[in-house]
Biopython code that builds the backbone (N, CA, C, O; Angstrom):
import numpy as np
from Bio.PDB.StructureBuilder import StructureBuilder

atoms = [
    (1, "UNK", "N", (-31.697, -14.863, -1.549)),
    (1, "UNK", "CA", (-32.435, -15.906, -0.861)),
    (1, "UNK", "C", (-31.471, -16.773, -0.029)),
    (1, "UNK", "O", (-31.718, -17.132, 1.122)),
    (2, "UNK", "N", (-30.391, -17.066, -0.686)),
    (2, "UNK", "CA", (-29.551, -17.806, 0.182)),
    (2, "UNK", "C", (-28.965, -17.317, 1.211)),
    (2, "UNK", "O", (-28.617, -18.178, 2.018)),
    (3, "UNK", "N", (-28.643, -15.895, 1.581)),
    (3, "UNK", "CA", (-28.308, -15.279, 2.569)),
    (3, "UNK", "C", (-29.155, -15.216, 3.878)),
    (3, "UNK", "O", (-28.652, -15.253, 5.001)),
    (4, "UNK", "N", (-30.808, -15.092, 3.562)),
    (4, "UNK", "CA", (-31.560, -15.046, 4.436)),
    (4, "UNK", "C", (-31.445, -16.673, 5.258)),
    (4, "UNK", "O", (-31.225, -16.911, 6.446)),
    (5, "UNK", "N", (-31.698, -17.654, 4.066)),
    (5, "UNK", "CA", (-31.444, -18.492, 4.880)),
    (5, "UNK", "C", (-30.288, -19.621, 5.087)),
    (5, "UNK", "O", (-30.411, -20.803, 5.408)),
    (6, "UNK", "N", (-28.885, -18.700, 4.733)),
    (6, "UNK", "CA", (-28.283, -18.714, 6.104)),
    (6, "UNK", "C", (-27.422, -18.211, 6.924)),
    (6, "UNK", "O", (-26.300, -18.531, 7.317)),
    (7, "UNK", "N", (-28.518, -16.932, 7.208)),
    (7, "UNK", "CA", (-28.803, -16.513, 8.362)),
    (7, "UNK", "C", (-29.268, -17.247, 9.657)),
    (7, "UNK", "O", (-28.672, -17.339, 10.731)),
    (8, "UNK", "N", (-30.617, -17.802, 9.246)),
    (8, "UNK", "CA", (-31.117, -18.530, 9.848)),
    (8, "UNK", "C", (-30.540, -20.233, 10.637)),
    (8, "UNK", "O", (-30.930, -20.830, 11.641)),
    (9, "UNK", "N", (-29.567, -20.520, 9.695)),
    (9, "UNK", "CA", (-29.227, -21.809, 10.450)),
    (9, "UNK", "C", (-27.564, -21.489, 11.024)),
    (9, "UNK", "O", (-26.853, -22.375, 11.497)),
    (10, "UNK", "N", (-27.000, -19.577, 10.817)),
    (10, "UNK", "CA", (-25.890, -19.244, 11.619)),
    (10, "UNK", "C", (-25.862, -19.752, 13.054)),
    (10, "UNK", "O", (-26.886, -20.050, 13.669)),
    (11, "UNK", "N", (-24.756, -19.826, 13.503)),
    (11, "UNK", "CA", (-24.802, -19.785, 15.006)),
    (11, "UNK", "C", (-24.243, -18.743, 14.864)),
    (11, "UNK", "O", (-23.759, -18.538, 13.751)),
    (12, "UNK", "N", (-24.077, -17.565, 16.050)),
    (12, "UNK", "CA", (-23.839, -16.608, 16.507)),
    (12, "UNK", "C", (-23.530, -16.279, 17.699)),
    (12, "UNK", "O", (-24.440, -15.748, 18.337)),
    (13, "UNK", "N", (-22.553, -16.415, 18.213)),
    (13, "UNK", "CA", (-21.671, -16.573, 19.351)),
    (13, "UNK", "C", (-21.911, -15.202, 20.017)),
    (13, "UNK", "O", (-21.350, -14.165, 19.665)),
    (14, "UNK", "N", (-22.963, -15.331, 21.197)),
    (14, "UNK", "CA", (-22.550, -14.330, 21.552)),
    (14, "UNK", "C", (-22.305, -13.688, 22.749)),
    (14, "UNK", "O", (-22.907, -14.227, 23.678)),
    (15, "UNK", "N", (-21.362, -12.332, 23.199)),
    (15, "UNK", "CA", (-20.785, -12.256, 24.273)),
    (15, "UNK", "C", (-21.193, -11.252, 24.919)),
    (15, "UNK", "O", (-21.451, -10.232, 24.281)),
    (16, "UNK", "N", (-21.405, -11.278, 26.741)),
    (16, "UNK", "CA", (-21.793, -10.179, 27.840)),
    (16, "UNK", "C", (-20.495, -9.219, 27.997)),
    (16, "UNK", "O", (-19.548, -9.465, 28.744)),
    (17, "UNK", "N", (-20.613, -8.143, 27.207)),
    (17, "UNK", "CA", (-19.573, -7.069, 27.802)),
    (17, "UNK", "C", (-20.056, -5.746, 27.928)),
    (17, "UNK", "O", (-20.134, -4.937, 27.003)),
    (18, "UNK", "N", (-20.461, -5.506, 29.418)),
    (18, "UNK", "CA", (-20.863, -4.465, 30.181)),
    (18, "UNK", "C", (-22.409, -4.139, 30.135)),
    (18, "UNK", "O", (-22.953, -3.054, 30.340)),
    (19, "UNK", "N", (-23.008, -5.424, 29.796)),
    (19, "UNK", "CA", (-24.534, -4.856, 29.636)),
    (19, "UNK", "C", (-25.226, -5.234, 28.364)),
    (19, "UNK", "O", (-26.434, -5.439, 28.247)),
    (20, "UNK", "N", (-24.282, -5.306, 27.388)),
    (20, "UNK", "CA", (-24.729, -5.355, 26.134)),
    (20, "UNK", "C", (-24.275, -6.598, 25.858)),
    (20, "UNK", "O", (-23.502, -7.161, 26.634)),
    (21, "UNK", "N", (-24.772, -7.266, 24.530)),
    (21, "UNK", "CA", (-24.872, -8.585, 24.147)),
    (21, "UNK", "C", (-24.527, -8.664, 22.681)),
    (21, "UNK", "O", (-25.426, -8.958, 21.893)),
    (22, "UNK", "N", (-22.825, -8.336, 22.074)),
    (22, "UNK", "CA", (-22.861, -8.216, 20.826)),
    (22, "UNK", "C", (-22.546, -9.635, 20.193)),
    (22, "UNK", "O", (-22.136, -10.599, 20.840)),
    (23, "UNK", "N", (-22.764, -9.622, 19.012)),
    (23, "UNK", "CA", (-22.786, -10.952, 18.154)),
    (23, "UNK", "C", (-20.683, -10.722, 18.339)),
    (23, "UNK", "O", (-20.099, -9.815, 18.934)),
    (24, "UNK", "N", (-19.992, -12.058, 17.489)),
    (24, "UNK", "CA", (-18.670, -11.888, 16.969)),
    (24, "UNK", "C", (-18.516, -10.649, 15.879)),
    (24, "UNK", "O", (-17.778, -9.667, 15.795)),
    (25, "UNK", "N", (-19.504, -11.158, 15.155)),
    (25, "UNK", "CA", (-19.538, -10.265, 13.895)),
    (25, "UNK", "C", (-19.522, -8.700, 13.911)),
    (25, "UNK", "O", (-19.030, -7.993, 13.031)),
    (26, "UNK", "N", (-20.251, -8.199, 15.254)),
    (26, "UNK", "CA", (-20.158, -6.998, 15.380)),
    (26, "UNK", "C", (-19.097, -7.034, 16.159)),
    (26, "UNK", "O", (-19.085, -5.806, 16.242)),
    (27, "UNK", "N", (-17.979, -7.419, 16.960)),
    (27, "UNK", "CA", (-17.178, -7.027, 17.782)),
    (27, "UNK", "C", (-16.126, -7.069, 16.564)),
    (27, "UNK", "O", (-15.468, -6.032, 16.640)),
    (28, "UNK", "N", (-15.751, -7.758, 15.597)),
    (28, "UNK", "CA", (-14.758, -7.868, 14.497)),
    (28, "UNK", "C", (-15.170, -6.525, 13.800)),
    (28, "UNK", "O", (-14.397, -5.593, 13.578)),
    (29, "UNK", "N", (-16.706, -6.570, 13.439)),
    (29, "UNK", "CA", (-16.922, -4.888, 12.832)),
    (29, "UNK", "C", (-16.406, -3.467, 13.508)),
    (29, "UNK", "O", (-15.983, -2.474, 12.915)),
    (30, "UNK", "N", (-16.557, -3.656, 14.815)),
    (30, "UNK", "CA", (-16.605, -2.572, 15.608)),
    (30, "UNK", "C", (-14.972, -2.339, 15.804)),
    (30, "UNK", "O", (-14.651, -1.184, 16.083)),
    (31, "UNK", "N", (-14.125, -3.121, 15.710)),
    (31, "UNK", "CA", (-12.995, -3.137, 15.907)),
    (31, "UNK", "C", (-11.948, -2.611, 14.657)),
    (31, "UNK", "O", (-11.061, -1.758, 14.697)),
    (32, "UNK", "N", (-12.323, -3.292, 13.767)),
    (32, "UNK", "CA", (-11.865, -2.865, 12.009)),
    (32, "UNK", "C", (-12.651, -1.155, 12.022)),
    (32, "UNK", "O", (-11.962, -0.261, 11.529)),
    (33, "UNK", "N", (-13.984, -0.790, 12.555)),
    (33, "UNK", "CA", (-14.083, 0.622, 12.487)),
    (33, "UNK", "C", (-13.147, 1.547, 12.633)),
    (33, "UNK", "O", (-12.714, 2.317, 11.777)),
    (34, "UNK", "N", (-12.778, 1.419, 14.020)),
    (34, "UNK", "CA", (-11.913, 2.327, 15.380)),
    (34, "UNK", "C", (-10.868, 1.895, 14.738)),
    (34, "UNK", "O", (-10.440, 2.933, 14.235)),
    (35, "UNK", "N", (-10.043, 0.897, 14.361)),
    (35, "UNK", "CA", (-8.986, 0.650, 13.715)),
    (35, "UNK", "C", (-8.737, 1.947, 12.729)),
    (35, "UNK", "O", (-7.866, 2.795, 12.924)),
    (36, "UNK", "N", (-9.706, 1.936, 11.588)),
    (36, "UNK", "CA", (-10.056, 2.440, 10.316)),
    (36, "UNK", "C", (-9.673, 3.952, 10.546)),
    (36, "UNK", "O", (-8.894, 4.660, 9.909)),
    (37, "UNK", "N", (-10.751, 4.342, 12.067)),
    (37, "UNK", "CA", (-10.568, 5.415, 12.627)),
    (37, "UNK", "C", (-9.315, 6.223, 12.803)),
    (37, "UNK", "O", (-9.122, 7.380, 12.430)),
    (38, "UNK", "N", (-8.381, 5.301, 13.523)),
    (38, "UNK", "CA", (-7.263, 5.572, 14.151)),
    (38, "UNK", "C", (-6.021, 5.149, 12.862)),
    (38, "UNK", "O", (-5.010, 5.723, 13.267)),
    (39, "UNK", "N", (-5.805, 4.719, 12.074)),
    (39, "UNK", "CA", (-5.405, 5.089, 10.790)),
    (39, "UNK", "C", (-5.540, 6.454, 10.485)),
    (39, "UNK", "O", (-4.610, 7.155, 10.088)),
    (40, "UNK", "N", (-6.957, 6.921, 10.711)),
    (40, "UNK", "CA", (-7.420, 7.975, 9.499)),
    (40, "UNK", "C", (-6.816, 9.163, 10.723)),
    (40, "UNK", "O", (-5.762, 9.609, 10.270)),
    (41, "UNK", "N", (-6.958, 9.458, 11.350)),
    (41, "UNK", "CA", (-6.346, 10.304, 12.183)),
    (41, "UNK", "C", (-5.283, 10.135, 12.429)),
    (41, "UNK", "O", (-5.043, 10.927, 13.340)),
    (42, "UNK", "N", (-4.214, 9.459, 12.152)),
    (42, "UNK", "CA", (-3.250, 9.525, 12.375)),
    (42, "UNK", "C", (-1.940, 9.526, 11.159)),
    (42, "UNK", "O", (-0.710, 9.516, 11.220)),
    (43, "UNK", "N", (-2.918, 9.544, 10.102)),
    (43, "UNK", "CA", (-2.597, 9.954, 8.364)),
    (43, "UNK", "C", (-2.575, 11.250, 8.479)),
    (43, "UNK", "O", (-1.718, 12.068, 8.143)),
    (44, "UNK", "N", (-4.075, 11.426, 9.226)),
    (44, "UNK", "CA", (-4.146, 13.275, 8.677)),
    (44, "UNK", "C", (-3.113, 14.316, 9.946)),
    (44, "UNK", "O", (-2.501, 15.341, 9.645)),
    (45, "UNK", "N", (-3.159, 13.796, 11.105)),
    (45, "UNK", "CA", (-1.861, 14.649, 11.812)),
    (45, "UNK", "C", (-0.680, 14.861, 11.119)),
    (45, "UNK", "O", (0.004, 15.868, 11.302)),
    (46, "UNK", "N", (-0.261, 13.578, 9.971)),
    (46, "UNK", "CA", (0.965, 13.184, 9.601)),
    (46, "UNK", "C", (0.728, 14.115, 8.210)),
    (46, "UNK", "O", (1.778, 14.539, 7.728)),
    (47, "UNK", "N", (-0.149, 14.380, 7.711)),
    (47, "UNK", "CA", (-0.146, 15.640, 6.508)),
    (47, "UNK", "C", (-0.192, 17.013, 7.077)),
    (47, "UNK", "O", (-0.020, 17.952, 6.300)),
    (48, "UNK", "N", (-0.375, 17.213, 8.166)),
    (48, "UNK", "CA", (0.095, 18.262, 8.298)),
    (48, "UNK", "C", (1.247, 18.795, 9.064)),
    (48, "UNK", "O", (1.293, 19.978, 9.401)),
    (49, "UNK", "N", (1.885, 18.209, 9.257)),
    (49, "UNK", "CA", (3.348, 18.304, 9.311)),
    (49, "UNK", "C", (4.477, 18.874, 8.119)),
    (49, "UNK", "O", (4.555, 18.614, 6.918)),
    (50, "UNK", "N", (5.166, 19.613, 8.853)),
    (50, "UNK", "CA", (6.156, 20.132, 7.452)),
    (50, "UNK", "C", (6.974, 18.733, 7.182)),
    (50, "UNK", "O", (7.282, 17.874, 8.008)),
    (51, "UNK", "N", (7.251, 18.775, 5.659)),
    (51, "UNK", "CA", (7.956, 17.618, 5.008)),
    (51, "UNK", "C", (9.600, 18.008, 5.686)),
    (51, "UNK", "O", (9.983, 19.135, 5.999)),
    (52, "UNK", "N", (10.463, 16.593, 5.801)),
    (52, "UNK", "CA", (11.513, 17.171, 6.333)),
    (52, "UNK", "C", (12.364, 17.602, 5.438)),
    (52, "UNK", "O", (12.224, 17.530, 4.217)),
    (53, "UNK", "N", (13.667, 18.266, 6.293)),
    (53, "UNK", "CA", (14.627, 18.775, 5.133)),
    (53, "UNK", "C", (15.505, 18.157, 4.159)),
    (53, "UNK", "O", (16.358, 17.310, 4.425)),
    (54, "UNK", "N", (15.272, 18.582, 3.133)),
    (54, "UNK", "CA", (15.917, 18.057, 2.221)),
    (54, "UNK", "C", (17.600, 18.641, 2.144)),
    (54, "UNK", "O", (17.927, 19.588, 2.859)),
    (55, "UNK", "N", (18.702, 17.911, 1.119)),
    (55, "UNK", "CA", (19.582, 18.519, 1.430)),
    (55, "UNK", "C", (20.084, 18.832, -0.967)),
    (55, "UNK", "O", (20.243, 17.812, -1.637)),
    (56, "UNK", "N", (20.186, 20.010, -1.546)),
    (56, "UNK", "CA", (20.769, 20.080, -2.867)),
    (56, "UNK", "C", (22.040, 19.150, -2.599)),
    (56, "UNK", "O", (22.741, 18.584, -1.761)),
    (57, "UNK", "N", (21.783, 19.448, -4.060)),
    (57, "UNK", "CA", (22.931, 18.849, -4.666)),
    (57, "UNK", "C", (24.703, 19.499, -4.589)),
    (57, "UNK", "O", (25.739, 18.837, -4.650)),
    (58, "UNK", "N", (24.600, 20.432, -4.495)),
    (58, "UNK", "CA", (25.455, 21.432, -3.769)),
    (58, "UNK", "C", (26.062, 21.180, -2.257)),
    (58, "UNK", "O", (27.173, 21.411, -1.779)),
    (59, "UNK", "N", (24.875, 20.615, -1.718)),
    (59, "UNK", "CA", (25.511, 20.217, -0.100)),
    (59, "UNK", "C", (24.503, 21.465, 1.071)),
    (59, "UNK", "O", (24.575, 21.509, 2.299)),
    (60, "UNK", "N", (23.477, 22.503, -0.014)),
    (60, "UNK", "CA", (23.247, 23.478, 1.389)),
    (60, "UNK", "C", (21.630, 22.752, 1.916)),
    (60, "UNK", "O", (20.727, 22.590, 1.095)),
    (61, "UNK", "N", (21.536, 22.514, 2.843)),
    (61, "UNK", "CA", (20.251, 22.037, 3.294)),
    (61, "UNK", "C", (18.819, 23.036, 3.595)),
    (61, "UNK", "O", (18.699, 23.908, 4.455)),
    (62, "UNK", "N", (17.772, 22.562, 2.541)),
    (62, "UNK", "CA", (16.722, 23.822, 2.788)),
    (62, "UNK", "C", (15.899, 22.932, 3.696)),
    (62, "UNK", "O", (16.165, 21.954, 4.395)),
    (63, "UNK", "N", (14.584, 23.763, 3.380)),
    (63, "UNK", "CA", (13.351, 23.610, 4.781)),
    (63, "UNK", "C", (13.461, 23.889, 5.492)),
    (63, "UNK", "O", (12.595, 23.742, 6.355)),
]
sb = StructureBuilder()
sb.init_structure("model")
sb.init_model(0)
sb.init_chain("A")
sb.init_seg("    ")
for serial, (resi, resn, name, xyz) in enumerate(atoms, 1):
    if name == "N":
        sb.init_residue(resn, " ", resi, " ")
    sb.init_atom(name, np.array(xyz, "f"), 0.0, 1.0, " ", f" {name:<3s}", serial, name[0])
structure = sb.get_structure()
């Protein structure tokens, strides 16, 4: 109940970019997404990569 109303006495700032009319709240959402996004793709390029070379204890370097 308390959320609905306040909702209602929010202000909601909101801005013209390219046509559309998003609240703050969605431009902070939309941004933390693509963020989220671009993390996650750029984790998973990084797993598939060979691990680099290691070197024994001996001194001969594999991988």
């Amino acid at each position: 109940m308390e959320r609905f109303f306040v909702e209602k006495i929010r202000v909601n700032s909101k801005y013209d970019i390219f046509g559309f009319h998003p609240t703050q709240a969605e431009l902070i959402s939309a941004g933390l997404v693509l963020s989220g996004a671009a993390i996650w793709i750029s984790l998973s390029r990084r797993k598939g990569q060979k691990p680099p070379a290691t070197s024994s204890p001996n001194g001969v370097t594999t991988g």
